[in-house]
C-alpha positions as CSV (number, residue, x, y, z in Angstrom):
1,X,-122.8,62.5,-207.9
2,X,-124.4,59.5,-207.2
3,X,-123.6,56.8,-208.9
4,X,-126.0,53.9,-210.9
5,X,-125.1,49.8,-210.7
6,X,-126.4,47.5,-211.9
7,X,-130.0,49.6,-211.8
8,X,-129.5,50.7,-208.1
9,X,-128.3,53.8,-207.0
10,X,-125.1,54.2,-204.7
11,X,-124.7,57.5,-202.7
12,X,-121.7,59.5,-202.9
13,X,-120.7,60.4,-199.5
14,X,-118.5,63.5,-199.2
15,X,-116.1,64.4,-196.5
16,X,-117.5,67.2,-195.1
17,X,-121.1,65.4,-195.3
18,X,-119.6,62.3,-193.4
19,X,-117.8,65.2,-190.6
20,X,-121.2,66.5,-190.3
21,X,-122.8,63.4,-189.3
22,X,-120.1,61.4,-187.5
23,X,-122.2,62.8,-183.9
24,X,-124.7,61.9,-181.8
25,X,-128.4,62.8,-182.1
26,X,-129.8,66.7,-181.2
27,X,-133.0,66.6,-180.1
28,X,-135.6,66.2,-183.0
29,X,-133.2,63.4,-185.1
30,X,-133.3,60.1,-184.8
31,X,-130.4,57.2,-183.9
32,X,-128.7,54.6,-185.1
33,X,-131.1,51.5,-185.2
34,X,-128.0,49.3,-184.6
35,X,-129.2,50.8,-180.9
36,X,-126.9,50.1,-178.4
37,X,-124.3,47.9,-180.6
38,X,-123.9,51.1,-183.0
39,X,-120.4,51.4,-183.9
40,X,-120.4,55.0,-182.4
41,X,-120.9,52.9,-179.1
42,X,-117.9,50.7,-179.8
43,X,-116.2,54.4,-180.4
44,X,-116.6,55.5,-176.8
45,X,-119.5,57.6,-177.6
46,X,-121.9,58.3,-175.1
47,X,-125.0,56.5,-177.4
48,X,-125.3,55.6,-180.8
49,X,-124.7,57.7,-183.6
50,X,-127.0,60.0,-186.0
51,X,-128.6,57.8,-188.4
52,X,-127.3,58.3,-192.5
53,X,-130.6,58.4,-194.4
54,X,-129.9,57.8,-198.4
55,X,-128.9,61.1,-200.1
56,X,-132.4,61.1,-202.0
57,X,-134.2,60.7,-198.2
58,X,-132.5,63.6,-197.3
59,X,-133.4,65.8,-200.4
60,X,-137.1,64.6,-199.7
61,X,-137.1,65.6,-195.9
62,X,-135.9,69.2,-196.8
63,X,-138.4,69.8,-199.7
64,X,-141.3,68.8,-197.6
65,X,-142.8,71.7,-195.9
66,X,-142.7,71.8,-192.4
67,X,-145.8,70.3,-190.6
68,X,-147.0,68.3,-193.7
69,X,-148.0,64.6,-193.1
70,X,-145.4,62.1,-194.4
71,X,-144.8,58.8,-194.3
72,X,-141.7,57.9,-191.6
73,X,-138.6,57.1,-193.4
74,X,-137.3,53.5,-192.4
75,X,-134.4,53.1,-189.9
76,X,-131.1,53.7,-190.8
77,X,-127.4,52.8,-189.8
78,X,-125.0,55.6,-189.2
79,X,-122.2,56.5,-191.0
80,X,-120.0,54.5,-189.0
81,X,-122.1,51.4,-189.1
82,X,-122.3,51.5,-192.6
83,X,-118.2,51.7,-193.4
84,X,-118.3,48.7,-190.7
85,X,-120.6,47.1,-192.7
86,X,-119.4,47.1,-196.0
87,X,-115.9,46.3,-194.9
88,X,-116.7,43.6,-193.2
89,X,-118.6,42.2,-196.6
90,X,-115.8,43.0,-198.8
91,X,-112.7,41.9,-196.6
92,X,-114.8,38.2,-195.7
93,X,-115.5,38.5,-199.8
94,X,-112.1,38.5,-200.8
95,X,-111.2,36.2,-198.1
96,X,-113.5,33.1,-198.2
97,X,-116.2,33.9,-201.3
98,X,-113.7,35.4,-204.2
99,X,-116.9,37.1,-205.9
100,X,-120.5,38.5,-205.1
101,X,-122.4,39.6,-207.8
102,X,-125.3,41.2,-205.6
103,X,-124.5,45.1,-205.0
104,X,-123.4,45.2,-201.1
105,X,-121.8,48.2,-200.2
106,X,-124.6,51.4,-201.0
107,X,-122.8,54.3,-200.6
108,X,-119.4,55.4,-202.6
109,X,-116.3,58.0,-201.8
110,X,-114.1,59.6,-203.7
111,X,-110.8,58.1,-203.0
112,X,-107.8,60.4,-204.1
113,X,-109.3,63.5,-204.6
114,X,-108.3,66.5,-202.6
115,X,-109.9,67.2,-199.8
116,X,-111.2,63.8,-199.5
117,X,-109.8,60.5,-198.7
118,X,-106.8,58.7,-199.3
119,X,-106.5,55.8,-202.1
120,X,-104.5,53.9,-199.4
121,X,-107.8,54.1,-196.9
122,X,-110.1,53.4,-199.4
123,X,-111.2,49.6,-201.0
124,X,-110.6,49.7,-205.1
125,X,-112.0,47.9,-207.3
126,X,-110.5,44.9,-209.3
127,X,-111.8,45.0,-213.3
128,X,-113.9,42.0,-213.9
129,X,-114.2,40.6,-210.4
130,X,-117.9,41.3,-209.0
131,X,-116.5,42.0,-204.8
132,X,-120.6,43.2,-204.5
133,X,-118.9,46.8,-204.9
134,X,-118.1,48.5,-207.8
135,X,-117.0,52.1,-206.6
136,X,-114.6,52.9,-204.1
137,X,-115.3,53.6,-200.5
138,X,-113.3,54.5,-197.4
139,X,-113.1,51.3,-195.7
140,X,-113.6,51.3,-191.3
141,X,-110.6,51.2,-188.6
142,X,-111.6,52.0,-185.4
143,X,-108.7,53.6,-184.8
144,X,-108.6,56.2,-186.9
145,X,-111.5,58.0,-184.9
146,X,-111.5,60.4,-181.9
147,X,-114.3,61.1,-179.8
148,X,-114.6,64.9,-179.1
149,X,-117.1,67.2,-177.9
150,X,-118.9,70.7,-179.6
151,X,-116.8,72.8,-177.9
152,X,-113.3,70.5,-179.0
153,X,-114.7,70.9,-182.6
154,X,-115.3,74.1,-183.2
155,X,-111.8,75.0,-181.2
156,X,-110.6,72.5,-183.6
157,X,-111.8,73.7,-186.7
158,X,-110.7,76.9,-186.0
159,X,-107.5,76.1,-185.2
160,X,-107.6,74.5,-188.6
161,X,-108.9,77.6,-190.4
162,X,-106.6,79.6,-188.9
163,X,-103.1,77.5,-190.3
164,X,-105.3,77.2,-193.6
165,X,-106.2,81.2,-194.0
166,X,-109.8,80.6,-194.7
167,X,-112.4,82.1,-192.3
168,X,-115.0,80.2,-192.5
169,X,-115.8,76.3,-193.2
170,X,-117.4,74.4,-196.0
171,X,-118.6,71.8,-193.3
172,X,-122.7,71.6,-192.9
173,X,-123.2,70.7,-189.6
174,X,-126.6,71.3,-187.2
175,X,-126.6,74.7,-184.8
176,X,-123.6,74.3,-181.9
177,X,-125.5,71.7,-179.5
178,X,-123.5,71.2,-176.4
179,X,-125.4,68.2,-175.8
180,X,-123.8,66.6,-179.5
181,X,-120.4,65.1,-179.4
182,X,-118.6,63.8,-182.1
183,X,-116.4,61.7,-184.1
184,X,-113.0,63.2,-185.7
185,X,-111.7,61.6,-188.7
186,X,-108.4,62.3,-187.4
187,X,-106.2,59.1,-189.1
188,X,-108.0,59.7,-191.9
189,X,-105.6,60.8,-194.6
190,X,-106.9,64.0,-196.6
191,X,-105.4,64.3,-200.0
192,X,-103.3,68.0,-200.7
193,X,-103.4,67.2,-204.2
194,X,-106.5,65.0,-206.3
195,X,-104.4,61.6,-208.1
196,X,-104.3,61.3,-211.5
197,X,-105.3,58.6,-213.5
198,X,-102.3,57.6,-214.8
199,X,-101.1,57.6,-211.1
200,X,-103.9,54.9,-210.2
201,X,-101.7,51.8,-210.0
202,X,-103.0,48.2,-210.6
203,X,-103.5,46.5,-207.7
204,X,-103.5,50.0,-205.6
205,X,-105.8,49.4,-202.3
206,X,-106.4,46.0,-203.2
207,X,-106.4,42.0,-201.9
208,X,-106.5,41.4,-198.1
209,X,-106.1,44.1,-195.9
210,X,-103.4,43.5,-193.1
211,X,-104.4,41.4,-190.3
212,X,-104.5,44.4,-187.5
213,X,-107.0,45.9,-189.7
214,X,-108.8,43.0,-190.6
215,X,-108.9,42.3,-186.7
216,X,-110.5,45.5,-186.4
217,X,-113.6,44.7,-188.8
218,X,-114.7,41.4,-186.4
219,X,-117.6,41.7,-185.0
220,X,-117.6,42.2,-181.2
221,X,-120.0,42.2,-178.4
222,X,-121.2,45.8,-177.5
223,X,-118.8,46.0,-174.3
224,X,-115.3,45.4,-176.5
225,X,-113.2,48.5,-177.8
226,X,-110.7,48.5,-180.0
């Protein structure tokens, strides 16, 4: 669910929801408004990324009927852009700053649960220190992303299904587009098993990242790849 602080709402962003729009535009959706200097870019994508509208901008745009009048939503950062984003706000936080008491980071993820992402990838955090976060959220490393096409998806996920028994996936994504590539999460841990509390160790996730990673979170100009 999504989550309330300090009177604004953070999204929960789900695995499968973040698979589903780690791609490129189809047709009738709109990009990145980082533009050109979208992280998908940066990612060896052919263009930016899908934008990420909030999860209450997406529950809006299906419950409108189809050829009503509405107001444009504003532009929004992709998925990608946004775990840049945050990152880059928390890691400089704890770095330099030590505290922000304004909410920064506007989406959360559930770290250690099964199915979902790894405590180890994911930024924890600290009781009684305001890091402009206060959920956890899978934190960006551009290397633990590979471009791939529709067709090296869906071979993919089968492949997957087929180890895992199941015959179909849980995955939402938009009708098979050969013109839509996208991004596989694939050094991004997935949990078997979902931690328990008494398994969520002070200090777990938390203080400065290493410096390869925080190397990673720089920005750089729209030509650079990491």
């Amino acid at each position: 669910m999504d989550a309330a602080i300090r009177g604004e709402t953070v999204d929960l962003f789900r695995r499968e929801d973040d698979d589903a729009m780690l791609r490129t535009p189809t047709a009738r959706e709109r990009s990145c408004i980082a533009g050109d200097e979208c992280e998908g870019v940066r990612l060896g994508m052919s263009g930016p990324l899908v934008e990420r509208p909030t999860n209450a901008e997406l529950a809006a745009s299906a419950s409108t009927a189809v050829g009503n009048d509405v107001e444009p939503l504003p532009g929004r950062l992709c998925v990608a852009c946004l775990r840049y984003w945050s990152s880059y706000v928390v890691v400089n936080v704890r770095r330099e700053l030590g505290y922000m008491e304004k909410v920064a980071v506007r989406y959360w993820t559930q770290a250690g649960v099964a199915g979902e992402y790894a405590l180890e990838q994911c930024f924890l955090p600290r009781a009684g220190v305001p890091e402009g976060f206060a959920v956890p959220f899978v934190y960006h490393i551009r290397s633990c992303y590979t471009p791939e096409t529709e067709e090296e998806r869906v071979a993919r996920v089968a492949r997957q299904q087929s180890l895992e028994g199941t015959g179909t996936t849980t995955t939402t994504t938009p009708a098979a587009d050969p013109t839509v590539s996208y991004l596989h999460q694939s050094g991004y841990a997935r949990p078997d098993v979902t931690v328990r509390t008494s398994d969520f160790r002070p200090g777990f996730g938390r203080g400065k990242l290493p410096y390869q990673q925080q190397r990673l979170l720089m920005p750089l100009p729209p030509s650079s790849r990491c």
